[in-house]
C-alpha positions in Angstrom: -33.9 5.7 -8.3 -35.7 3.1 -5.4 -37.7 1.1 -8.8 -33.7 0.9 -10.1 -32.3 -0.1 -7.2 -35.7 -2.8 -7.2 -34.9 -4.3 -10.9 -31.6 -4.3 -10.1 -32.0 -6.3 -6.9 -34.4 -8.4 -8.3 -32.4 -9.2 -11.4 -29.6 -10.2 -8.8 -31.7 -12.4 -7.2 -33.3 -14.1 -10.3 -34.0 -17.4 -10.2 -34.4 -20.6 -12.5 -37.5 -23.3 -12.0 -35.5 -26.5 -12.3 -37.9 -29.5 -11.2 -38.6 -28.6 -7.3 -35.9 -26.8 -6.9 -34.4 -23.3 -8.8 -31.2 -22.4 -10.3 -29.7 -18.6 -9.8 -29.5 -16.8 -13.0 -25.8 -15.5 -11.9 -24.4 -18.9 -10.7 -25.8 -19.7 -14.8 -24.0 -16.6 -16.2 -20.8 -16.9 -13.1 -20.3 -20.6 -15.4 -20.5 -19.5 -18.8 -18.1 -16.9 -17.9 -16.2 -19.2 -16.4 -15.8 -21.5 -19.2 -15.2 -18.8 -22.0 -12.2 -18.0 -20.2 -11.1 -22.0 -20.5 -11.7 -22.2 -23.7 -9.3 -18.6 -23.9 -6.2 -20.1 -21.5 -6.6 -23.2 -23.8 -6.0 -21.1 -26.8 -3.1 -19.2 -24.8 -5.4 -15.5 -24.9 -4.6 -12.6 -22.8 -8.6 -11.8 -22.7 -9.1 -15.6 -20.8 -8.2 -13.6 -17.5 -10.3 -10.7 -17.7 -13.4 -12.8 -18.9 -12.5 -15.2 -15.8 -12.7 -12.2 -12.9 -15.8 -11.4 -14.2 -17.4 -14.8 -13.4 -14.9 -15.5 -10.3 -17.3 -12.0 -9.2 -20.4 -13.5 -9.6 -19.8 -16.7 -8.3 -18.4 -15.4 -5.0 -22.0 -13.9 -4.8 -23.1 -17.4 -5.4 -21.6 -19.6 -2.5 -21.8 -16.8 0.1 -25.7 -17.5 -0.2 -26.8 -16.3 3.5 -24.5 -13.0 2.8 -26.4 -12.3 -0.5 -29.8 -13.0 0.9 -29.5 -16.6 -0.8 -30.4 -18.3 2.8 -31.7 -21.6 0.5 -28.1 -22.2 -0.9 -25.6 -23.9 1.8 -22.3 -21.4 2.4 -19.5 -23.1 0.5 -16.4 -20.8 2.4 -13.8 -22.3 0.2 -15.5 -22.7 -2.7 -16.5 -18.5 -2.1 -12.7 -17.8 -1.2 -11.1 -19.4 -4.1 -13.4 -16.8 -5.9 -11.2 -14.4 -3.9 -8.2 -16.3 -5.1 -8.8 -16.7 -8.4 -9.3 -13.1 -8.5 -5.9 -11.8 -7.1 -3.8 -14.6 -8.6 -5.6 -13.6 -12.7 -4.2 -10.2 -11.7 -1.0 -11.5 -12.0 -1.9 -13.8 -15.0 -3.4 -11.3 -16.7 0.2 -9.3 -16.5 2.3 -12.1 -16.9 0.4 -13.5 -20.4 0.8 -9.6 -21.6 3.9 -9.2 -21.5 5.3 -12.8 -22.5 2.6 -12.4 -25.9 4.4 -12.8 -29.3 3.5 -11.7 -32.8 0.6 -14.7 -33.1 -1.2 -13.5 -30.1 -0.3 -16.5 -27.8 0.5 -15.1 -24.3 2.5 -17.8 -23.6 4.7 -21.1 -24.4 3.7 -24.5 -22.8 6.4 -25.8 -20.9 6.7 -28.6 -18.1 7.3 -28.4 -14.5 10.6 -29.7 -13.0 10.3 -32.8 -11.1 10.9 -31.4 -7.6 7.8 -28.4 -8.5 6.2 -31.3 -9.7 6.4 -33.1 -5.9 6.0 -29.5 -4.4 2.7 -29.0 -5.7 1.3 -32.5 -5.1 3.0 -31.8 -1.8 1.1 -28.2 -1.3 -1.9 -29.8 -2.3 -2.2 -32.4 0.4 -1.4 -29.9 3.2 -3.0 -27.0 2.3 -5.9 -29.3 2.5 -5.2 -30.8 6.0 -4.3 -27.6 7.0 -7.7 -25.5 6.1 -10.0 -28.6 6.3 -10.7 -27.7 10.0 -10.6 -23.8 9.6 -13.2 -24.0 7.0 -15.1 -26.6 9.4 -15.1 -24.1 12.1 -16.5 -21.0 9.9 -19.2 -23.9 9.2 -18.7 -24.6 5.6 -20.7 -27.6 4.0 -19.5 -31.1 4.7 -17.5 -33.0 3.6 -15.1 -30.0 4.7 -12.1 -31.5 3.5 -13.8 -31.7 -0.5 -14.2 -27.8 -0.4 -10.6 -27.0 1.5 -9.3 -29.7 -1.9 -11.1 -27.5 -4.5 -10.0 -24.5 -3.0 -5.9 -25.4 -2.3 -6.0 -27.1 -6.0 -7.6 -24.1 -8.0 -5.3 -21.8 -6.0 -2.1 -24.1 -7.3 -3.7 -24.7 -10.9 -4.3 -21.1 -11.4 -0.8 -19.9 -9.8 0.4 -22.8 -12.4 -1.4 -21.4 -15.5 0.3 -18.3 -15.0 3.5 -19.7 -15.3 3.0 -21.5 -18.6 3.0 -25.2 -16.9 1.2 -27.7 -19.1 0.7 -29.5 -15.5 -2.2 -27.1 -14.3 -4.7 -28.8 -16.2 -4.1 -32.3 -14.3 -4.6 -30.2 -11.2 -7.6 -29.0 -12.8 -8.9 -32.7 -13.0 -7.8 -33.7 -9.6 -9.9 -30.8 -8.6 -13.4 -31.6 -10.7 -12.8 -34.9 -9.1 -13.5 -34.1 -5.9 -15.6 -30.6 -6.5 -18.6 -32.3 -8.9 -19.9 -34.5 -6.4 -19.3 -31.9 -3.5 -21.4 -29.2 -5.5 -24.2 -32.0 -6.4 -24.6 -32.2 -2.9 -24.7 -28.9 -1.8 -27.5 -28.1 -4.4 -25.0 -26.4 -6.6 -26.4 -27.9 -9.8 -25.4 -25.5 -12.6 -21.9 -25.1 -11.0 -21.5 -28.7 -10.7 -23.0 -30.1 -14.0 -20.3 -27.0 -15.7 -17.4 -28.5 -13.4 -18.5 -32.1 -15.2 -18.0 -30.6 -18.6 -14.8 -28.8 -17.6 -13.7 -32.3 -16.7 -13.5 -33.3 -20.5 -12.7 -30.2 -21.6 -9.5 -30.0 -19.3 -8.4 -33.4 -20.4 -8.7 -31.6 -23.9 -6.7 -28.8 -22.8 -3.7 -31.3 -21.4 -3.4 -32.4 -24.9 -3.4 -29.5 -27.0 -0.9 -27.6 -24.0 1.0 -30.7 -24.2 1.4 -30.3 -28.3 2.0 -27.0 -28.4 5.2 -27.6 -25.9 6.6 -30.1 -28.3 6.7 -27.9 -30.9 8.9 -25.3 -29.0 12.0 -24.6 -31.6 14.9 -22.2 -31.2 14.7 -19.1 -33.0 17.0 -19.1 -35.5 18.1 -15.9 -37.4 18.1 -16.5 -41.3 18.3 -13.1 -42.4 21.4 -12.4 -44.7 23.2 -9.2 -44.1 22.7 -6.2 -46.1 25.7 -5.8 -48.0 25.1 -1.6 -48.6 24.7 -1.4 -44.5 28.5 -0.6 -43.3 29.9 -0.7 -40.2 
């Protein structure tokens, strides 16, 4: 049972040689994981949330490095909480997209936010961000603070957003990248950032095949004729 327990700690804890400096096999596998579960919200699948807790998992692992006996990787606390985040609000994804799925297996119709969600989110964004920018300071996340307090208020508002079927969560998506690619560069985050770089294009992707698919919303029209040998 303890040479178990070893593998399995040392499988945990296994490491990539990338130049002078490594790459943990489960912030690798935390990414792919990650973007499966894009490419399944981008084709409206039930199975994108599932396949997204799974990596949300690993990659809280990931940025609570001195928790995980990671002590080399700096503690990104809102990056590591919006793991938390993601993983409560795909609950109710996950539950939402089942039970709106039709007969083609989309979970869900593209639509657009109102104008006043539209300023209400934009609105969230900016003060969640002021707001947790000096909490996350004082738990001594990495700086700049206020870059991981953005990624962590916009994932939280893009993911709450891809729930309810709004073709805006993908711009929030971008705003977020934005910001979260060069904060994860710096913090030695390399595979996380370089896959945050790629789900910049791919999100921009997303916009437009969301954006498509809620131009093509028609009424359901019944054009079945009645059966004349059915009587009342």
């Amino acid at each position: 049972m303890s040479g178990f327990l070893h593998w399995l700690l040392e499988a945990f804890n296994a490491q990539i040689p990338v130049g002078s400096s490594t790459l943990l096999v489960r912030e690798v596998i935390g990414n792919v994981f990650g973007l499966a579960s894009a490419l399944g919200a981008m084709r409206r699948r039930v199975w994108a949330w599932p396949v997204g807790i799974v990596g949300n998992a690993l990659l809280l692992t990931v940025f609570l490095g001195s928790v995980f006996g990671t002590d080399h990787t700096a503690n990104l606390f809102g990056q590591a909480g919006r793991q938390v985040m993601f993983i409560a609000v795909s609950i109710y994804g996950w539950v939402r997209w089942r039970q709106a799925r039709d007969g083609e297996g989309h979970a869900v119709v593209p639509r657009w936010a109102s104008g006043r969600t539209r300023v209400l989110l934009i609105g969230a964004l900016l003060l969640g961000t002021a707001v947790l920018t000096p909490i996350f300071r004082m738990l001594g996340s990495y700086e700049p603070v206020w870059s991981d307090a953005w990624t962590f208020v916009g994932s939280l508002l893009a993911t709450w957003a891809m729930a309810k079927g709004w073709v805006e969560f993908w711009l929030i998506w971008v705003a977020v990248d934005a910001v979260g690619v060069p904060l994860l560069f710096s913090a030695g985050y390399y595979a996380t950032a370089f896959m945050y770089l790629f789900y910049g294009g791919f999100t921009i992707v997303g916009f437009f095949v969301w954006m498509r698919a809620s131009r093509g919303r028609k009424p359901r029209i019944d054009t079945d004729l009645p059966d004349p040998t059915i009587r009342a």
